[in-house]
mmCIF file of the C-alpha atoms, coordinates in Angstrom:
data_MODEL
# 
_entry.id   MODEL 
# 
loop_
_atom_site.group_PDB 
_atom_site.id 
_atom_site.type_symbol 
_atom_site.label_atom_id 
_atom_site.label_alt_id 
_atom_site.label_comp_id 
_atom_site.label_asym_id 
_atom_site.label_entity_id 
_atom_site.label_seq_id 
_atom_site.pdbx_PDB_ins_code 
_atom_site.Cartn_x 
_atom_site.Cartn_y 
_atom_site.Cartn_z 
_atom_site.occupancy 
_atom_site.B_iso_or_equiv 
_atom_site.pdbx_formal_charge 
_atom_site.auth_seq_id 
_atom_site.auth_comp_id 
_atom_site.auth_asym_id 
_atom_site.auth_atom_id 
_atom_site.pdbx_PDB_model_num 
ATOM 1  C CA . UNK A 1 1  ? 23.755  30.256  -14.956 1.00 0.00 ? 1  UNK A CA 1 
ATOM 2  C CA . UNK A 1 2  ? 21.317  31.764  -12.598 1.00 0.00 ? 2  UNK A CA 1 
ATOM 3  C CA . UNK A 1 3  ? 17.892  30.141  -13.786 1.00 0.00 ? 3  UNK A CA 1 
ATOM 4  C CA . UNK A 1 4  ? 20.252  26.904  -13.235 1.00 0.00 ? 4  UNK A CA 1 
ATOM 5  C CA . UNK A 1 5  ? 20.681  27.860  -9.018  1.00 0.00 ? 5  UNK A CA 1 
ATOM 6  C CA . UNK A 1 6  ? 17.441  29.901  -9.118  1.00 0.00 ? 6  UNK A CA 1 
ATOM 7  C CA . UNK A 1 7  ? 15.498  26.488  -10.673 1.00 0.00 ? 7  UNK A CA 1 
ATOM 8  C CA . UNK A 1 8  ? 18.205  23.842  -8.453  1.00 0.00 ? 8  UNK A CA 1 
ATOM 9  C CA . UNK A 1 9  ? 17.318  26.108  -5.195  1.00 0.00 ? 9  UNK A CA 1 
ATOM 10 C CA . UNK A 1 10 ? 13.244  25.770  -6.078  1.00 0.00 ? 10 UNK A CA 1 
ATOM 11 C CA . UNK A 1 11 ? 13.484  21.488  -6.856  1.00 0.00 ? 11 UNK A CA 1 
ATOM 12 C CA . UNK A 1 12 ? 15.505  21.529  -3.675  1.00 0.00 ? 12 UNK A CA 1 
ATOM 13 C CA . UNK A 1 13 ? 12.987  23.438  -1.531  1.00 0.00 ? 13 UNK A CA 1 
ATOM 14 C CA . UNK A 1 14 ? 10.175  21.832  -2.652  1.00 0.00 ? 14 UNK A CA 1 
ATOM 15 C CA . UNK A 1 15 ? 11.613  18.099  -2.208  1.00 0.00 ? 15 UNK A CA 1 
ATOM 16 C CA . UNK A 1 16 ? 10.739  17.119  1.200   1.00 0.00 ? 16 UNK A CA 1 
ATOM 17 C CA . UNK A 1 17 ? 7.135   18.597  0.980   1.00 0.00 ? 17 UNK A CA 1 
ATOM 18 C CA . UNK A 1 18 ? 7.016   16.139  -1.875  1.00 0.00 ? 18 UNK A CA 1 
ATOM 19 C CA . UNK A 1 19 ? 8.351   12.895  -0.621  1.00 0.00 ? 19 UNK A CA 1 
ATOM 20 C CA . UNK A 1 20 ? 5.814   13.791  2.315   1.00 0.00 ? 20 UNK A CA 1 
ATOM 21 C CA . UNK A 1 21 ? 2.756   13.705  0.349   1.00 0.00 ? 21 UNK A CA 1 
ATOM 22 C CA . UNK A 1 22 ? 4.108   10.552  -1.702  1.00 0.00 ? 22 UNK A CA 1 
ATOM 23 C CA . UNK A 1 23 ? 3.947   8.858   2.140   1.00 0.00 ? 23 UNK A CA 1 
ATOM 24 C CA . UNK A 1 24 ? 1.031   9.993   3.194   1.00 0.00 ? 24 UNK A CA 1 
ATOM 25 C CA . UNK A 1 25 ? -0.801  8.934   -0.639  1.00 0.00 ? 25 UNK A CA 1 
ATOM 26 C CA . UNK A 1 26 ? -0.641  5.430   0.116   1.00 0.00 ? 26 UNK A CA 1 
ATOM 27 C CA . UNK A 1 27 ? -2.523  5.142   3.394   1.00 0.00 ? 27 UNK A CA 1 
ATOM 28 C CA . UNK A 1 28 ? -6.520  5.593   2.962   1.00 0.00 ? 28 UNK A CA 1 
ATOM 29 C CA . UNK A 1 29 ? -7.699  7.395   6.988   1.00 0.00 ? 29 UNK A CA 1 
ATOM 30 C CA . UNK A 1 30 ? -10.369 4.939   7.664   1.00 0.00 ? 30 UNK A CA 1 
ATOM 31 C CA . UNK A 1 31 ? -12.860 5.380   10.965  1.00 0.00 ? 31 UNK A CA 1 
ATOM 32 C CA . UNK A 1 32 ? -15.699 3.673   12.235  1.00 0.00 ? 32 UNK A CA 1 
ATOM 33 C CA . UNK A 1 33 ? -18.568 4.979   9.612   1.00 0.00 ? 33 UNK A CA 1 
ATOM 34 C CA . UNK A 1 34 ? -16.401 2.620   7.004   1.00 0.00 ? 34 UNK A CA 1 
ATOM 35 C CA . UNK A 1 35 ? -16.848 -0.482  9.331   1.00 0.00 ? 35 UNK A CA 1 
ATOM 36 C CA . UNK A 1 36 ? -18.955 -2.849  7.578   1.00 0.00 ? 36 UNK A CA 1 
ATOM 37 C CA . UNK A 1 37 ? -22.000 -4.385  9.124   1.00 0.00 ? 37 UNK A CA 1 
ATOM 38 C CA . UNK A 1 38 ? -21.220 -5.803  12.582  1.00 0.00 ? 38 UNK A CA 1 
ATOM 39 C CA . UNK A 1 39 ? -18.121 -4.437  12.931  1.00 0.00 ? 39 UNK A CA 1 
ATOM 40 C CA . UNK A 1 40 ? -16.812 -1.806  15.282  1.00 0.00 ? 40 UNK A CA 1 
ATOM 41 C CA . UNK A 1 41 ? -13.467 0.596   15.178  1.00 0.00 ? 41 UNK A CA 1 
ATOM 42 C CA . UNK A 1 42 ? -10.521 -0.737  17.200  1.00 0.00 ? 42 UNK A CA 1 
ATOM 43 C CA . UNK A 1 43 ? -8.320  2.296   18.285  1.00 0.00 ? 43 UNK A CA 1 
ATOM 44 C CA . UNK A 1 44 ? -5.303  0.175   18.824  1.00 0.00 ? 44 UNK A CA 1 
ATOM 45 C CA . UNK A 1 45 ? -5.498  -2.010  15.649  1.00 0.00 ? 45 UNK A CA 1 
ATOM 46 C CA . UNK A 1 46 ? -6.598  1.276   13.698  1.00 0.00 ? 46 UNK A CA 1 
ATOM 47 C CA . UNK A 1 47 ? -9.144  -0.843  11.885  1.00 0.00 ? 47 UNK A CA 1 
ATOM 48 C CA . UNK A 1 48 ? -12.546 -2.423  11.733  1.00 0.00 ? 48 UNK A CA 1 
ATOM 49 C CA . UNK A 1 49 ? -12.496 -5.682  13.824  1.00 0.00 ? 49 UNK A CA 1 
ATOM 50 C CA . UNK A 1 50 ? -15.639 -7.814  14.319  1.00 0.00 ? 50 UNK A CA 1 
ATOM 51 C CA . UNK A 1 51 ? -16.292 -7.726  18.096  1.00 0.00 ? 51 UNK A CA 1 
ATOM 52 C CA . UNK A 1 52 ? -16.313 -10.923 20.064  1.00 0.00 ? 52 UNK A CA 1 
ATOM 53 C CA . UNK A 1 53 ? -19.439 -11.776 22.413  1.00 0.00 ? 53 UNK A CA 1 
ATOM 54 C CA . UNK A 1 54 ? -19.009 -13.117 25.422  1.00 0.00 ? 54 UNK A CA 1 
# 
């Protein structure tokens, strides 16, 4: 009975800490030295845009 609470109490401690990484696996932190060629960072967008000339 107590490895049951002692192994319950461990799953739930480490729970949220896991759901957190499973959220933060799926997005890729991009910045402006992975812009292709002629493209530039855009803070707001959080992505590479292709700047227009004016």
């Amino acid at each position: 009975m107590k490895i049951k609470v002692t192994l319950a109490a461990a799953v739930l401690a480490l729970a949220p800490g896991m759901a957190a990484a499973m959220c933060s696996w799926e997005k890729t932190q991009q910045s402006a030295s992975q812009c292709g060629a002629g493209q530039v960072w855009d803070a707001e967008s959080q992505g590479c845009v292709t700047p227009v000339s004016s």
